[in-house]
C-alpha positions as CSV (number, residue, x, y, z in Angstrom):
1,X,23.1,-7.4,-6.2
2,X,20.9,-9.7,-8.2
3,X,16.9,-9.1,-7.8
4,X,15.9,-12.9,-7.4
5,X,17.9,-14.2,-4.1
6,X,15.8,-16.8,-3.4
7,X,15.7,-16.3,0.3
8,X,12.2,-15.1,1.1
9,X,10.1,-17.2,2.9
10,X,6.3,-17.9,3.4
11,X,6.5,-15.8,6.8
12,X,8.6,-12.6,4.7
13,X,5.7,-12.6,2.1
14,X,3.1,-12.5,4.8
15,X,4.9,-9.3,6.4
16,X,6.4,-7.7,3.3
17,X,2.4,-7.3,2.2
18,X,1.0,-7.0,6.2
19,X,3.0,-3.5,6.3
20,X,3.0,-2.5,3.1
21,X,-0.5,-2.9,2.2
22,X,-2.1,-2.9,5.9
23,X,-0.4,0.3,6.5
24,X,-3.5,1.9,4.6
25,X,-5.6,1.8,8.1
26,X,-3.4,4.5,9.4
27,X,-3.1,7.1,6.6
28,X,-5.4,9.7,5.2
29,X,-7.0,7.0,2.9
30,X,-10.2,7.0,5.4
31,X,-10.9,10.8,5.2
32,X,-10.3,10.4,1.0
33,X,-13.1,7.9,1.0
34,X,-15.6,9.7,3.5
35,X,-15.5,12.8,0.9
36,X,-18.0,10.6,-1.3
37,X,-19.5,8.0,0.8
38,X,-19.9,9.8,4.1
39,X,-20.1,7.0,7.2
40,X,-20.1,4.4,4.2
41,X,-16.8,5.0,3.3
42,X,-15.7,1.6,5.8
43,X,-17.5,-1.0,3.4
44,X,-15.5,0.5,0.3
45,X,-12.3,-1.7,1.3
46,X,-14.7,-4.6,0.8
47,X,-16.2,-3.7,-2.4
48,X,-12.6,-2.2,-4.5
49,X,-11.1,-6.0,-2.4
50,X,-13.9,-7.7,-4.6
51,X,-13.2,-6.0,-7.7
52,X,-9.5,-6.4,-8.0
53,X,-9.1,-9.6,-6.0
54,X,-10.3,-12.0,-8.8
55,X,-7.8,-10.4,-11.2
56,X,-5.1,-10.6,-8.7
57,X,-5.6,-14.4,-8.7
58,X,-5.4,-14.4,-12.5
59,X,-1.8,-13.2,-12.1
60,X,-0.6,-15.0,-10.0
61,X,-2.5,-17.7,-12.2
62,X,-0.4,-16.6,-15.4
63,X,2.9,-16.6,-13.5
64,X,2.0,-19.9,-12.4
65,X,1.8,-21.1,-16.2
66,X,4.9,-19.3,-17.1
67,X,6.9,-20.1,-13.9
68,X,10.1,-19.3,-15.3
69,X,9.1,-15.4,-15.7
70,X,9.0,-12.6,-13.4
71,X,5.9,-9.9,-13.3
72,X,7.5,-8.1,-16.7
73,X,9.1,-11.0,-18.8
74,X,5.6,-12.3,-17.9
75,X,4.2,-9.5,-20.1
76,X,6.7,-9.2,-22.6
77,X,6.0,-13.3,-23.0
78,X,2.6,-12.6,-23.7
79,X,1.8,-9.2,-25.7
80,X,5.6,-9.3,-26.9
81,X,8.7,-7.2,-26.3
82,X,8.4,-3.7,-26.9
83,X,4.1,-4.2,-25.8
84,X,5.5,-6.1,-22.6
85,X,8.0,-3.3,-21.7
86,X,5.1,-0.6,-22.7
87,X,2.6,-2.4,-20.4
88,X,6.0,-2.3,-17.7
89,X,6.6,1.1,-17.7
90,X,3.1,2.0,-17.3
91,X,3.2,-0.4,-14.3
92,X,6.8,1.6,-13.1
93,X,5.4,4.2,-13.8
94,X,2.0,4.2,-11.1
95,X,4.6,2.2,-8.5
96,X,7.1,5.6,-8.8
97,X,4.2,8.1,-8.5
98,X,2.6,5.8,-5.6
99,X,5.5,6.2,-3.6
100,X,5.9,9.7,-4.3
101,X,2.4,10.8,-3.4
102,X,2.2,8.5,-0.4
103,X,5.5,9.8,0.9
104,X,4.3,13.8,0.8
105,X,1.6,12.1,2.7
106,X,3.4,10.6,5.2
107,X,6.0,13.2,5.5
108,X,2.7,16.2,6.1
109,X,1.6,13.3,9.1
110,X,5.4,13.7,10.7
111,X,5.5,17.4,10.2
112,X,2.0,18.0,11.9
113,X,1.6,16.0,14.9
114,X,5.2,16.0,15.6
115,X,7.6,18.6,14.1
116,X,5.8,21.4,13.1
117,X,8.4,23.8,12.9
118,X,10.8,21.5,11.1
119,X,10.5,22.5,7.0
120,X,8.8,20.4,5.4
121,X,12.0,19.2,2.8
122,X,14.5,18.3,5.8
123,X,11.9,16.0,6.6
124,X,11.5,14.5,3.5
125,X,15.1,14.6,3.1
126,X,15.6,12.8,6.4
127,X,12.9,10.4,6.2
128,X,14.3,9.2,2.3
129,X,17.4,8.8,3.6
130,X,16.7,6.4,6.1
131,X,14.6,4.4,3.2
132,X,17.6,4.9,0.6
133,X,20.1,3.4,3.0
134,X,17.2,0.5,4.1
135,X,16.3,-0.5,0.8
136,X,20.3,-0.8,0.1
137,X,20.2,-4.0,1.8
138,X,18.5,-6.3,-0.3
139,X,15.2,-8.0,-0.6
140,X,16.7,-10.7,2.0
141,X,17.2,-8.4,4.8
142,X,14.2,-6.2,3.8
143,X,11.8,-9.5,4.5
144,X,14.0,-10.3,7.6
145,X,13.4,-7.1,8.9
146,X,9.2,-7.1,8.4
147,X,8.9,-10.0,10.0
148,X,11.1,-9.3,13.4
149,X,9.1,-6.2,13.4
150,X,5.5,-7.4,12.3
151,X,4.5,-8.8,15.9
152,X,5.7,-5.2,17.6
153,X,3.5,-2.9,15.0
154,X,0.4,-5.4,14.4
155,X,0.4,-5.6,18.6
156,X,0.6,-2.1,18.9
157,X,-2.5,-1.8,16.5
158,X,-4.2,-4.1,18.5
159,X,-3.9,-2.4,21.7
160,X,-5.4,0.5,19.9
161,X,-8.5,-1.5,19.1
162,X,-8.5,-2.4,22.4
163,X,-8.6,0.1,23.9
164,X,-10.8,2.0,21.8
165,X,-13.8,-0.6,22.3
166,X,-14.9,0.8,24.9
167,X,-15.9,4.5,23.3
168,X,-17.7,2.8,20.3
169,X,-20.9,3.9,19.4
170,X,-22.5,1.5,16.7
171,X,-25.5,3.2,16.0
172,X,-23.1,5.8,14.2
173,X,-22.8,3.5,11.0
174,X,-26.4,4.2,9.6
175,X,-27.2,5.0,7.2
176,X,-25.4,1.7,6.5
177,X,-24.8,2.9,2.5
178,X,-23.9,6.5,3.9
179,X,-24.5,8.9,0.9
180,X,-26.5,6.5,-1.2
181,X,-25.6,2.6,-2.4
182,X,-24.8,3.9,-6.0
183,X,-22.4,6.6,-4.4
184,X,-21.0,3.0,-2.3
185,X,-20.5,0.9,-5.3
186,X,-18.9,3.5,-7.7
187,X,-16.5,4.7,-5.2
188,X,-15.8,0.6,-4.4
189,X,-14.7,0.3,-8.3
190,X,-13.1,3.7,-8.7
191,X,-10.6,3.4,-5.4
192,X,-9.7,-0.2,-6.2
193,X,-6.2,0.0,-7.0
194,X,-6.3,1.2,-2.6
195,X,-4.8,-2.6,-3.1
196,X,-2.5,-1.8,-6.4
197,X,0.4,-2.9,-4.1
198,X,0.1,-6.5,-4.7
199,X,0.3,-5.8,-7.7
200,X,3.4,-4.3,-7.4
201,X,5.0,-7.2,-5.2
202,X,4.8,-9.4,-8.2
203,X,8.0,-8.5,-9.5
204,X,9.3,-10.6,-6.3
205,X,7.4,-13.4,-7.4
206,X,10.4,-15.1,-8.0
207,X,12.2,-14.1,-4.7
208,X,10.8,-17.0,-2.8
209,X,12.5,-20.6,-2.3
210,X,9.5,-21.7,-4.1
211,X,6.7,-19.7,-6.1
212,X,4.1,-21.8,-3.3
213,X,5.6,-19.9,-0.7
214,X,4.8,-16.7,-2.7
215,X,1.6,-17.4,-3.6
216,X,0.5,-18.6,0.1
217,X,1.9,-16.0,1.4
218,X,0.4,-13.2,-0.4
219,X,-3.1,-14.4,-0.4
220,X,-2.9,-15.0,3.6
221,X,-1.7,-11.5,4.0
222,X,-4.0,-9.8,1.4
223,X,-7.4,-11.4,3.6
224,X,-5.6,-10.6,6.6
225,X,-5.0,-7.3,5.5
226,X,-8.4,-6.2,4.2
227,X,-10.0,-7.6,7.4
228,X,-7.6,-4.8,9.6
229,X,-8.0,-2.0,7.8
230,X,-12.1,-2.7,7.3
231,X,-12.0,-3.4,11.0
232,X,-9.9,0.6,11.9
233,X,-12.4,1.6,9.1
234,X,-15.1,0.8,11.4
235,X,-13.9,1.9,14.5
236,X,-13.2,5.6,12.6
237,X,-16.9,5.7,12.0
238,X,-18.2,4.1,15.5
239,X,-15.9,6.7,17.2
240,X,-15.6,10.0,14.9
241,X,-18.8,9.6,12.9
242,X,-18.5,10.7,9.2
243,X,-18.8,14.4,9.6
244,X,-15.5,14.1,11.9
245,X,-13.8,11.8,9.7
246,X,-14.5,14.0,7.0
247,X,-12.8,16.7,8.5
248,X,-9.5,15.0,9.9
249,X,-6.8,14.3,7.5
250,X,-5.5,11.8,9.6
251,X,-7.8,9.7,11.9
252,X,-5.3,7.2,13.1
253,X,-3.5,9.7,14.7
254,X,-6.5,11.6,16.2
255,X,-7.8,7.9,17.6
256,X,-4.3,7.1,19.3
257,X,-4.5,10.5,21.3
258,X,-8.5,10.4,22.4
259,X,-7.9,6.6,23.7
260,X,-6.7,6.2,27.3
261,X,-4.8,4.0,29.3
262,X,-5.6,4.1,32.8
263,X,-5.5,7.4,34.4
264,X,-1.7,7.6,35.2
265,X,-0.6,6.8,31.3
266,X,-0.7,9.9,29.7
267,X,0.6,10.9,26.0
268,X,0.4,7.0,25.0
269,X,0.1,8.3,21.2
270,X,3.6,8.9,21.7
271,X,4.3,5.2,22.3
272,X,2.1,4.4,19.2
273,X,3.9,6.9,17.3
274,X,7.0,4.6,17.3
275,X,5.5,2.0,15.7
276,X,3.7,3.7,13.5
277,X,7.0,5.3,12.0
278,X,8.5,1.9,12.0
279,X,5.8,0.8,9.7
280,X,6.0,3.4,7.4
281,X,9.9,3.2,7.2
282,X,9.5,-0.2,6.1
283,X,6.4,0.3,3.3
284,X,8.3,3.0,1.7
285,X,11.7,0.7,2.1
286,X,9.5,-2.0,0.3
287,X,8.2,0.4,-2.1
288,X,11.6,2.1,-3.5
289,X,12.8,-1.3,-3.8
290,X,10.4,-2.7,-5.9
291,X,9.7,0.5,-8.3
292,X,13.7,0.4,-8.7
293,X,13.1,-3.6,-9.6
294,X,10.4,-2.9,-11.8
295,X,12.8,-0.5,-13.8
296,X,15.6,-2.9,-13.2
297,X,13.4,-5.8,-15.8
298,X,12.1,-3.0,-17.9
299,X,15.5,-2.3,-19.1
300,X,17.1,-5.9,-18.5
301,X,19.3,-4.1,-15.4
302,X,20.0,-6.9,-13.4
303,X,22.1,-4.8,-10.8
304,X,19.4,-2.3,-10.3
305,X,21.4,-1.2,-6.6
306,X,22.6,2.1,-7.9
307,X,19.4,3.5,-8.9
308,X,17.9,3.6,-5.7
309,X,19.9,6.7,-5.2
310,X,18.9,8.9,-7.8
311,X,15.1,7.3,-7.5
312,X,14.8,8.5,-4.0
313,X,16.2,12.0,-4.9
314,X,13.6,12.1,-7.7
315,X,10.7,10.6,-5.0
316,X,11.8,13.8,-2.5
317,X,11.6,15.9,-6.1
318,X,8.3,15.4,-7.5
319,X,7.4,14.7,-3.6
320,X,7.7,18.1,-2.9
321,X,5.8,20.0,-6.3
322,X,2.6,19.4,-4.6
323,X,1.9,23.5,-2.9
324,X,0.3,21.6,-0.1
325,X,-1.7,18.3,1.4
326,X,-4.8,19.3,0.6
327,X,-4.0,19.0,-3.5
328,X,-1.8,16.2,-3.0
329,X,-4.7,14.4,-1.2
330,X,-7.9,15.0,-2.8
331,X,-6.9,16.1,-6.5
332,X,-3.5,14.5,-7.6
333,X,-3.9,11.1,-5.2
334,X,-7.6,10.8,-5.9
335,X,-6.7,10.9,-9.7
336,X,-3.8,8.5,-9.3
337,X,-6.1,5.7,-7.7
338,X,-8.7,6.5,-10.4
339,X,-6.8,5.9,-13.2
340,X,-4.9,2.9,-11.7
341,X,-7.7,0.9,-10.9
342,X,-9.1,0.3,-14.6
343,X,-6.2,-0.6,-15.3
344,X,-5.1,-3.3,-12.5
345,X,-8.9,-4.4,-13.3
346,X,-8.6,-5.1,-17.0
347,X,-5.1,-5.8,-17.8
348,X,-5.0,-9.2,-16.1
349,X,-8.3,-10.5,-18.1
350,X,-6.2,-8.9,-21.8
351,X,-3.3,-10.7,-20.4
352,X,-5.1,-14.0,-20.1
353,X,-6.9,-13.6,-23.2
354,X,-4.1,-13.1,-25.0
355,X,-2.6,-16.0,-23.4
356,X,-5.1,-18.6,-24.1
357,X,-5.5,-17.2,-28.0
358,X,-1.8,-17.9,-28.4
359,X,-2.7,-21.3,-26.8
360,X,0.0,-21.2,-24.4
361,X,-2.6,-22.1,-21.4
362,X,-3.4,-25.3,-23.0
């Protein structure tokens, strides 16, 4: 199986990034945040989307310029080989522990709400298996399959809003700045790489019928997405308040069983539940594809098939290290997006730099 198909359309990009990115609204991301900025945390989206945005558009501005090249022959092109592969397995590196530390997430969701007698590795076990054998298929079916499914998980989200309208109380999101502006603005800059995804999806630069479709797509998507997950960010606040928020690992979840539909629906969340894991099978299908892609280029293998495998054995591995959620929430994922975000920040700007210095932008 080669990496660049060809296939992926406009409409795949716009779904490949809608679940894997947008899927941030219903994690534990929002009870991270409140930690700092109390009922500020929903205007931190906005600020860490302003940070890393601009050098997101200098990417795709460099692949652009070097249209030939993928995300790493793009930076072996411009700092040369053995820098260009460093830079790459830096980048592999932060997509693999991503994954792994958003899976143990996901995987301490399942157990909770719905199988909490089930051990916490047959669940992991389970649940990668299901993502081995999806991200077998190929970037082609991968993009098919996010966008047949996009319109039944974004209309499940928006019956959610919906419905939760009603029980909104605005007056809840003031202090506006929550635990202080400065508190705001450093957690904004510190919890940017929240959007390090993108990033990652520019290994598939290439996996478009044309790099327009690409670069349309993923800049629809990305506004799109910000706009959801600052819009469930809100709600969490108008509905919880920030000393509730702070308190429940997982406030999607908690929002899907207080709504009501009528007086004769009960247990709805269970409906939403369905979606939900359909979403999250998909990111994580996404997400083992492309850290096995990024590898792939690191190490010129162009058939990169047969190390999903023994990557998603090494995901349920390190997955499981982690004594429980609580350290793999607020001290090891924490850390992660802290020391990623510097870097998504400043290595596009060296990149160009370097670029224009070796006048190749000319």
């Amino acid at each position: 199986m080669m990496q660049n198909s060809g296939f992926l359309r406009t409409k795949e990009i716009i779904a490949i990034t809608l679940i894997l990115v947008g899927i941030k609204l219903s994690d534990s991301t929002p009870a991270l945040l409140a930690q700092k900025a109390q009922n500020g945390f929903w205007l931190i989206p906005i600020l860490s989307f302003i940070c890393i945005f601009p050098s997101f558009l200098i990417m795709l501005y460099l692949l652009k310029k070097y249209n030939d090249k993928n995300l790493v022959e793009l930076m072996e092109a411009i700092t040369g080989k053995w820098i260009g592969k460093s830079i790459g397995l830096l980048l592999f590196l932060f997509a693999f522990f991503t994954t792994t530390l958003d899976s143990r997430n996901y995987i301490e969701q399942v157990k909770l709400l719905y199988f909490p007698q089930s051990p916490t590795m047959v669940i992991f076990f389970v649940f990668i298996g299901v993502v081995f054998f999806g991200a077998k298929k190929g970037i082609e079916v991968i993009g098919f399959t996010s966008w047949i499914s996009l319109a039944f998980i974004k209309a499940s989200a928006l019956l959610v809003v919906v419905l939760a309208l009603g029980d909104l109380v605005i007056q809840r999101i003031f202090p506006i700045f929550g635990s202080g502006l400065p508190n705001i603005l450093t957690e904004g800059v510190k919890k940017a790489s929240m959007f390090a995804e993108l990033f990652f999806l520019l290994i598939a630069y290439k996996a478009t019928k044309a790099t327009s479709m690409f670069v349309k797509g993923i800049i629809i998507a990305s506004i799109i997405t910000l706009f959801e997950i600052t819009l469930f960010y809100f709600i969490y606040i108008s509905i919880f308040d920030y000393n509730s928020v702070n308190k429940i690992a997982f406030p999607f979840q908690d929002l899907t069983q207080f709504i009501e539909l009528g007086q004769f629906f009960t247990n709805i969340e269970t409906m939403f539940m369905v979606f939900w894991l359909l979403a999250a099978f998909i990111k994580f299908i996404i997400l083992i594809y492309l850290t096995t892609w990024i590898f792939g280029e690191i190490f010129a293998i162009r058939n990169f098939e047969p190390l999903l495998l023994p990557f998603s054995f090494l995901v349920i591995m390190i997955g499981l290290l982690p004594f429980n959620a609580v350290i793999n929430e607020l001290i090891l994922r924490e850390s992660l997006l802290t020391i990623m975000s510097p870097f998504f920040i400043i290595l596009p700007y060296l990149l160009w730099g370097t670029a224009w210095g070796k006048g190749d932008l000319k």
